[in-house]
DRENMARTI-500274 format. One record per atom (N, C-alpha, C, O): residue number from 1; atom name; y negated, z, x negated. Coordinates in Angstrom, 3 decimals, always signed. Example, Ala and Ser with C-alpha at 12.3 -4.5 7.8 and 13.67 -1.06 7.14 Angstrom:
<pts>
@num 1&atome N&y +5.690&z +7.800&x -13.190
@num 1&atome CA&y +4.500&z +7.800&x -12.300
@num 1&atome C&y +3.300&z +7.800&x -13.200
@num 1&atome O&y +3.319&z +8.465&x -14.236
@num 2&atome N&y +2.250&z +7.080&x -12.850
@num 2&atome CA&y +1.060&z +7.140&x -13.670
@num 2&atome C&y -0.030&z +7.870&x -12.900
@num 2&atome O&y -1.138&z +8.039&x -13.409
</pts>
This chain:
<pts>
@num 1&atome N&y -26.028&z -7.064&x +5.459
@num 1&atome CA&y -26.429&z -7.960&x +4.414
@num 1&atome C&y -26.374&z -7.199&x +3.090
@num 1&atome O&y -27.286&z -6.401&x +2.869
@num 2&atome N&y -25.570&z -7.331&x +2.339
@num 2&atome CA&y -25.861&z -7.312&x +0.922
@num 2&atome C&y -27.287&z -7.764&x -0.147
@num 2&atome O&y -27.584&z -8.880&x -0.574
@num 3&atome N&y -27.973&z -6.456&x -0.356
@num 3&atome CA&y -29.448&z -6.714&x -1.166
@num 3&atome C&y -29.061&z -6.820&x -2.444
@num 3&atome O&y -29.707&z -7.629&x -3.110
@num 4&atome N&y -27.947&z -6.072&x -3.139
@num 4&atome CA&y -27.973&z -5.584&x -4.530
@num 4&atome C&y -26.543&z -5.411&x -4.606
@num 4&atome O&y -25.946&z -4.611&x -3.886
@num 5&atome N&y -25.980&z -6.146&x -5.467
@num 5&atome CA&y -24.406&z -6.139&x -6.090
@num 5&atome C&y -24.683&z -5.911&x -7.581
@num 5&atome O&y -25.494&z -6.527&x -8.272
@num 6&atome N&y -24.052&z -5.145&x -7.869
@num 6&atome CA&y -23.701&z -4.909&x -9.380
@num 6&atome C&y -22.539&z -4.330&x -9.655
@num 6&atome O&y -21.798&z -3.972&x -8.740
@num 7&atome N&y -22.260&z -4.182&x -10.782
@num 7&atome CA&y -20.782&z -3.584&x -10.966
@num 7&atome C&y -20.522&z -2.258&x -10.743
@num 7&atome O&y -19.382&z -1.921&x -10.423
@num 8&atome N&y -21.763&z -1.122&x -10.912
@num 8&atome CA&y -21.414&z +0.216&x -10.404
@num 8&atome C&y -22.494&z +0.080&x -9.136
@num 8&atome O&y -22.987&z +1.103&x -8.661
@num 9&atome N&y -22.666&z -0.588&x -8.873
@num 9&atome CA&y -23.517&z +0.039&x -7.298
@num 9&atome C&y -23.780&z -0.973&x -6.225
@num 9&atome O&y -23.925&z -2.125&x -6.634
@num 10&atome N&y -23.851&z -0.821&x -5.238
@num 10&atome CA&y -23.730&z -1.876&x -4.342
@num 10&atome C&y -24.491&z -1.226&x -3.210
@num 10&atome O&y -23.999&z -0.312&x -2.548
@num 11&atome N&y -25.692&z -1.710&x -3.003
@num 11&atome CA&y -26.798&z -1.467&x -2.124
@num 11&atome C&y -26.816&z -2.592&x -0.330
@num 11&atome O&y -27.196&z -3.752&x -0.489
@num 12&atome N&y -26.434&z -2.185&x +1.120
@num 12&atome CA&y -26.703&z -3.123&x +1.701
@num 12&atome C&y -27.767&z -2.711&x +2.798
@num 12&atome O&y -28.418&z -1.669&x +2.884
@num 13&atome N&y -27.754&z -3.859&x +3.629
@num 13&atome CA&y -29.145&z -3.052&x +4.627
@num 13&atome C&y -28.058&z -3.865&x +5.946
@num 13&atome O&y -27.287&z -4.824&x +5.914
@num 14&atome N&y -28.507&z -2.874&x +7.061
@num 14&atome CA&y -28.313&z -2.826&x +8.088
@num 14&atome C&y -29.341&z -3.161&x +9.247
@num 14&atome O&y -30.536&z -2.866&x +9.273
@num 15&atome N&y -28.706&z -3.748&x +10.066
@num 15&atome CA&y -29.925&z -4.477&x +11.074
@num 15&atome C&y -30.173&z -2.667&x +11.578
@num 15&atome O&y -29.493&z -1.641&x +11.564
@num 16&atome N&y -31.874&z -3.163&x +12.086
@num 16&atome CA&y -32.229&z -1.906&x +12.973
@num 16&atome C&y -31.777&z -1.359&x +14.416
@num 16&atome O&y -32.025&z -0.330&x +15.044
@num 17&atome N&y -31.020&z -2.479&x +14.655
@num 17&atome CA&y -30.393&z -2.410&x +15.994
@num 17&atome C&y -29.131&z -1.610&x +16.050
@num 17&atome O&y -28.701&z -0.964&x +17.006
@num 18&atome N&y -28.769&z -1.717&x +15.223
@num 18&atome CA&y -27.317&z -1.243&x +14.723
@num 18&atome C&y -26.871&z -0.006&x +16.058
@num 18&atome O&y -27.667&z +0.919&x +16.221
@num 19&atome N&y -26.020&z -0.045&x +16.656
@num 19&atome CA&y -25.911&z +1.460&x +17.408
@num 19&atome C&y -25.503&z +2.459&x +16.943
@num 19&atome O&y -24.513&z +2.434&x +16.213
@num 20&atome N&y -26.106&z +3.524&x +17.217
@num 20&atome CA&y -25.343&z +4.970&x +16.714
@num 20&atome C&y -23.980&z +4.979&x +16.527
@num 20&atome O&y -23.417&z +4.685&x +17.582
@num 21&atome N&y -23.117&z +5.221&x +15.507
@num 21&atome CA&y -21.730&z +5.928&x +15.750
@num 21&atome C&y -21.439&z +5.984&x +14.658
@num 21&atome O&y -22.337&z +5.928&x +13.818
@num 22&atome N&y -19.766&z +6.143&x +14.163
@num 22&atome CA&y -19.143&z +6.116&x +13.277
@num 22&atome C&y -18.305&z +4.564&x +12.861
@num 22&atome O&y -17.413&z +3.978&x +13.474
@num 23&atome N&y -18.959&z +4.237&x +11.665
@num 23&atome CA&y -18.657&z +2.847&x +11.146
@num 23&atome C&y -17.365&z +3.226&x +9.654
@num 23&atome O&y -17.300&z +4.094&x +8.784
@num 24&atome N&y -16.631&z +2.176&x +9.993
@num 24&atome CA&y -15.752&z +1.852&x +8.299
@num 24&atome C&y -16.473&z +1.086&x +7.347
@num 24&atome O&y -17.086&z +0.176&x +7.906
@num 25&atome N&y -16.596&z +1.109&x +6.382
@num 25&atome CA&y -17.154&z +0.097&x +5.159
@num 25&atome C&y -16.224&z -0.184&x +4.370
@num 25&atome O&y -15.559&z +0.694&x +3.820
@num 26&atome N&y -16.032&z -1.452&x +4.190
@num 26&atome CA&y -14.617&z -1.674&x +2.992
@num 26&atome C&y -15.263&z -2.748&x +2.001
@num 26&atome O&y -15.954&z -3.701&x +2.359
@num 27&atome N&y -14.972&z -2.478&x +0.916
@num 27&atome CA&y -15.806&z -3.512&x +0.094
@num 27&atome C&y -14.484&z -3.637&x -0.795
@num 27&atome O&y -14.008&z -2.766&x -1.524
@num 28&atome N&y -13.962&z -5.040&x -0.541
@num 28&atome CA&y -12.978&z -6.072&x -1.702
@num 28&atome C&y -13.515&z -6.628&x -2.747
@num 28&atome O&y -14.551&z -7.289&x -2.676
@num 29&atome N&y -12.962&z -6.449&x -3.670
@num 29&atome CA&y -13.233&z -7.314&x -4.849
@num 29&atome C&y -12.022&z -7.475&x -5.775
@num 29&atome O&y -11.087&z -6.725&x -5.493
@num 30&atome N&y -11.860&z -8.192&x -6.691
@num 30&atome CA&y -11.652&z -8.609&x -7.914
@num 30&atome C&y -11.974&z -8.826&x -9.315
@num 30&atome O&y -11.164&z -9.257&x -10.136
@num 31&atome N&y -13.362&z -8.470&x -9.602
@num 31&atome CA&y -13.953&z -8.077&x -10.584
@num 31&atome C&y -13.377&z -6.786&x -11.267
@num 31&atome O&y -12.976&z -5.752&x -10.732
@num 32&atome N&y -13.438&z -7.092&x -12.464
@num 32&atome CA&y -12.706&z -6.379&x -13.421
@num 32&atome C&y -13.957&z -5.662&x -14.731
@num 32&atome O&y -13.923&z -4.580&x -15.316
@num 33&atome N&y -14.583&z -6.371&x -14.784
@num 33&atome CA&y -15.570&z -5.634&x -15.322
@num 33&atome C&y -16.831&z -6.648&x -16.530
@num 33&atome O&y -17.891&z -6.298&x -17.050
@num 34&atome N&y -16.019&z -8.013&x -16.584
@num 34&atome CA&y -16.584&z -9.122&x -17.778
@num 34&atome C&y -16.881&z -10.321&x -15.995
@num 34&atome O&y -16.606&z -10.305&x -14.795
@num 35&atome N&y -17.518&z -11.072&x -16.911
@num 35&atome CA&y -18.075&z -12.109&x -16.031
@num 35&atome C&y -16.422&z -13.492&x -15.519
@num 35&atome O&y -16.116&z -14.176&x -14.542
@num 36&atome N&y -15.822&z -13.193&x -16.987
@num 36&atome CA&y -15.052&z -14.345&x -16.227
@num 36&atome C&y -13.346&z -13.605&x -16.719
@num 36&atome O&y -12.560&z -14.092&x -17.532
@num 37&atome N&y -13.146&z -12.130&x -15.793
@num 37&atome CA&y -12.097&z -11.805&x -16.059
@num 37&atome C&y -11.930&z -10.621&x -15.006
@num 37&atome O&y -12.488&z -9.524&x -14.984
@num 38&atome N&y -10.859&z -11.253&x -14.019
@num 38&atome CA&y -10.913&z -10.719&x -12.614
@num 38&atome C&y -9.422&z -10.325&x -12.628
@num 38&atome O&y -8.602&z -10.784&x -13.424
@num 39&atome N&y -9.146&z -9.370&x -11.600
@num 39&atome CA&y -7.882&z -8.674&x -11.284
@num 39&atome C&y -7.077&z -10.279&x -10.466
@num 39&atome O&y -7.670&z -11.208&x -9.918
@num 40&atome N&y -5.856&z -10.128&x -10.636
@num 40&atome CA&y -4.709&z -10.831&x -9.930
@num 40&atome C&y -5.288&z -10.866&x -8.623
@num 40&atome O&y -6.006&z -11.692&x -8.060
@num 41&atome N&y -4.863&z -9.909&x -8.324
@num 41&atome CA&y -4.858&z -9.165&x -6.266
@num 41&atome C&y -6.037&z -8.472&x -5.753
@num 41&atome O&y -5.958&z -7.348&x -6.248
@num 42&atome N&y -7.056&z -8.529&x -5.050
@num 42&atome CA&y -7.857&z -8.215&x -5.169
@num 42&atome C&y -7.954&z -6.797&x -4.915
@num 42&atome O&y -6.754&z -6.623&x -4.706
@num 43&atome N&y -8.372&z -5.853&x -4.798
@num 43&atome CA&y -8.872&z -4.183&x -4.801
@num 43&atome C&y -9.536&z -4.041&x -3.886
@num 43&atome O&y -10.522&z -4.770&x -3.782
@num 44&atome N&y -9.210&z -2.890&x -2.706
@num 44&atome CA&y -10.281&z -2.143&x -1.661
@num 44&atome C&y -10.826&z -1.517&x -1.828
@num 44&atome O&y -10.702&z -1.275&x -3.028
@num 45&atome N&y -11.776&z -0.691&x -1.269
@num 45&atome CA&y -11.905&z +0.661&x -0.857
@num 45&atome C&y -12.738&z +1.044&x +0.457
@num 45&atome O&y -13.838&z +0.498&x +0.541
@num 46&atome N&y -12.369&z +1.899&x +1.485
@num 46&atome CA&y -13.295&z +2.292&x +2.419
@num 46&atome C&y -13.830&z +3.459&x +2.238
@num 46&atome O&y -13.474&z +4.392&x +1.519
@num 47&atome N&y -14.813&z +3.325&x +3.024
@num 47&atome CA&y -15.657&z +5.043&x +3.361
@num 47&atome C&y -16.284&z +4.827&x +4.706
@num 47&atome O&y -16.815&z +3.787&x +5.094
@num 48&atome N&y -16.118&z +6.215&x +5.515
@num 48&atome CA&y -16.907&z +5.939&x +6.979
@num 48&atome C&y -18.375&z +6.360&x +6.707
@num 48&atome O&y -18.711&z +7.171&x +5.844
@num 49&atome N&y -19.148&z +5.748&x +7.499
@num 49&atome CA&y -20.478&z +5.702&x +7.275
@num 49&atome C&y -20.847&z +6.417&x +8.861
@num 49&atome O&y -20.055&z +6.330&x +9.799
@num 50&atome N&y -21.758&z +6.900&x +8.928
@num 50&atome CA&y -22.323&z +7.839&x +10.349
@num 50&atome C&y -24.093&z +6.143&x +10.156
@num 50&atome O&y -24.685&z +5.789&x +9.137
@num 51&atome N&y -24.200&z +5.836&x +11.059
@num 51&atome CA&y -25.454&z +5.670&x +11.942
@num 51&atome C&y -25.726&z +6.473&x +13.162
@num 51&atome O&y -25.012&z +6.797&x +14.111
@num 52&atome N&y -27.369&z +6.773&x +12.760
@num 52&atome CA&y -27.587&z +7.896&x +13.310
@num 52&atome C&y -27.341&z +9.146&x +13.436
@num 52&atome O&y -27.532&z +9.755&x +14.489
@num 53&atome N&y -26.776&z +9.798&x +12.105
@num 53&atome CA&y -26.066&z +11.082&x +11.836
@num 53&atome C&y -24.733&z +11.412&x +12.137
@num 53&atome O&y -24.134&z +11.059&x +13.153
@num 54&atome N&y -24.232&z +12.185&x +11.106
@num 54&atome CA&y -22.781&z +12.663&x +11.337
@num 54&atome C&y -22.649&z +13.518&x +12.348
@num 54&atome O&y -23.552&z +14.346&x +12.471
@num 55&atome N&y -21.353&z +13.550&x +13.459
@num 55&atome CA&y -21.322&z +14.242&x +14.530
@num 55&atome C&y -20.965&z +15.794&x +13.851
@num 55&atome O&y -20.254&z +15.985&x +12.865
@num 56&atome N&y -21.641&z +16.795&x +14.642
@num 56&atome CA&y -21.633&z +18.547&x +14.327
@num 56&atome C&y -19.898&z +18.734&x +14.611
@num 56&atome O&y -19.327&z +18.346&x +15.630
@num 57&atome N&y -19.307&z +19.356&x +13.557
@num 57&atome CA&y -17.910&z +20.157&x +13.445
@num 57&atome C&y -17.970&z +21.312&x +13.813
@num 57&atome O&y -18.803&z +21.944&x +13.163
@num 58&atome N&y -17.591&z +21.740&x +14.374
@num 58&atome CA&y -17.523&z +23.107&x +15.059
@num 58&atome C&y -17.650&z +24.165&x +13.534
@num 58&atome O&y -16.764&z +23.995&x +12.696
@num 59&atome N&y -18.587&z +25.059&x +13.283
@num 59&atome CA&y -17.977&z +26.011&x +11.628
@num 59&atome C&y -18.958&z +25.037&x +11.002
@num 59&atome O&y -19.331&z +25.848&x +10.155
@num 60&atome N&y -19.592&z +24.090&x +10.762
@num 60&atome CA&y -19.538&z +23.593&x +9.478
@num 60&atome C&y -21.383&z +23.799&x +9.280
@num 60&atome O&y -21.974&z +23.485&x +8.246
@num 61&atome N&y -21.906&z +24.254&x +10.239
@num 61&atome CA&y -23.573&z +24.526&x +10.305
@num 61&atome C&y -24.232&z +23.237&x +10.284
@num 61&atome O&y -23.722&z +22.346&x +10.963
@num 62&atome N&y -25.390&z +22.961&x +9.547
@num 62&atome CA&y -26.094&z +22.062&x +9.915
@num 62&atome C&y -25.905&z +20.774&x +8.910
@num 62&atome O&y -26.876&z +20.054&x +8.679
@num 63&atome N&y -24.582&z +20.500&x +8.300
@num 63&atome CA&y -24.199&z +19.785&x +7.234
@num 63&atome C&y -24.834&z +19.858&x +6.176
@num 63&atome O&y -25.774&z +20.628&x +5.981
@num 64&atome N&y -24.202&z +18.749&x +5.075
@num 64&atome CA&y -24.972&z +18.411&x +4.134
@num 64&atome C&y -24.359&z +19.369&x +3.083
@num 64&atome O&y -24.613&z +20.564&x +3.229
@num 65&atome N&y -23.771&z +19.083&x +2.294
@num 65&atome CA&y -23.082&z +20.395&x +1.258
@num 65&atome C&y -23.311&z +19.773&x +0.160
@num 65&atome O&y -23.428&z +18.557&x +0.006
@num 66&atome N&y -23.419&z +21.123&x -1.108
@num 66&atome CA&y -23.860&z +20.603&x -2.603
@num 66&atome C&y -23.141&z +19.333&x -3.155
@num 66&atome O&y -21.947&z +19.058&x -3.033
@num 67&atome N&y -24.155&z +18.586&x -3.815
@num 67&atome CA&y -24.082&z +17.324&x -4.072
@num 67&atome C&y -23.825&z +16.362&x -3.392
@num 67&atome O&y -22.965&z +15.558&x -3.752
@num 68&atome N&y -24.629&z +16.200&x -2.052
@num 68&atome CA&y -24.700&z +15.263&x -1.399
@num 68&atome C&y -26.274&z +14.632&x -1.602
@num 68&atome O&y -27.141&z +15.374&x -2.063
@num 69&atome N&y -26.539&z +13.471&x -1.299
@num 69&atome CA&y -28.032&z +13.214&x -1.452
@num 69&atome C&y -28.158&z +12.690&x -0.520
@num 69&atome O&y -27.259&z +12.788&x +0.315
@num 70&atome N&y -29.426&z +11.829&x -0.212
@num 70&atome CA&y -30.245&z +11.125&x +0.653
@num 70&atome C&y -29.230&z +9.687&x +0.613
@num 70&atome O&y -28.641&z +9.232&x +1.593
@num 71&atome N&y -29.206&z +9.223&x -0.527
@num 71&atome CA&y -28.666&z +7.666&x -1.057
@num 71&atome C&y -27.598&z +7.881&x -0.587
@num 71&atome O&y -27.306&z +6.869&x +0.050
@num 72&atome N&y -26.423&z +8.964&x -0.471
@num 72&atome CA&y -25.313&z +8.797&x -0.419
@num 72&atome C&y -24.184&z +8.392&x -1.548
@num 72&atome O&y -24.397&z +8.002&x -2.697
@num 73&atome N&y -23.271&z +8.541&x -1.071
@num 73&atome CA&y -22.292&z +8.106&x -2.674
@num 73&atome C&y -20.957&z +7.355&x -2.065
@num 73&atome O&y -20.633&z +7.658&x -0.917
@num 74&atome N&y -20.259&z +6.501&x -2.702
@num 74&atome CA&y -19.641&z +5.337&x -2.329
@num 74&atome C&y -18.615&z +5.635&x -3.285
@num 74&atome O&y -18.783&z +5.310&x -4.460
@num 75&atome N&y -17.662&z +6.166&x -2.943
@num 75&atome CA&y -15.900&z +6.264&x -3.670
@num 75&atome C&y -15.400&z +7.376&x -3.675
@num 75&atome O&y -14.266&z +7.542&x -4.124
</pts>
């Protein structure tokens, strides 16, 4: 479910049930940046999302590297 759309940030919530793994997120749009002035074709982008934590890489220690946060970052 989508809580919060705005033009730089886009907040959603996830049922609690959700199962552990590795998920895609793709968020389409057409918004261009004014209320009534949208792209032709619309625009993607994905990012994989971990529920329930990212799986351990062999080398990489206990994750989490500078400038990552809690919130996460989207692009």
């Amino acid at each position: 479910m989508i809580a919060l759309a705005e033009p730089s940030r886009l907040i959603i919530l996830i049922p609690a049930d959700l199962d552990d793994g590795e998920y895609t997120l793709t968020v389409t749009t057409q918004y261009k940046g004014t209320s009534n002035d949208y792209f032709k074709t619309p625009r993607s982008t994905s990012q994989t999302i971990y529920v329930g934590g990212a799986p351990q890489t062999p080398g990489t220690g206990s994750g989490g590297g500078a400038g990552e946060s809690e919130e996460g970052s989207f692009g």
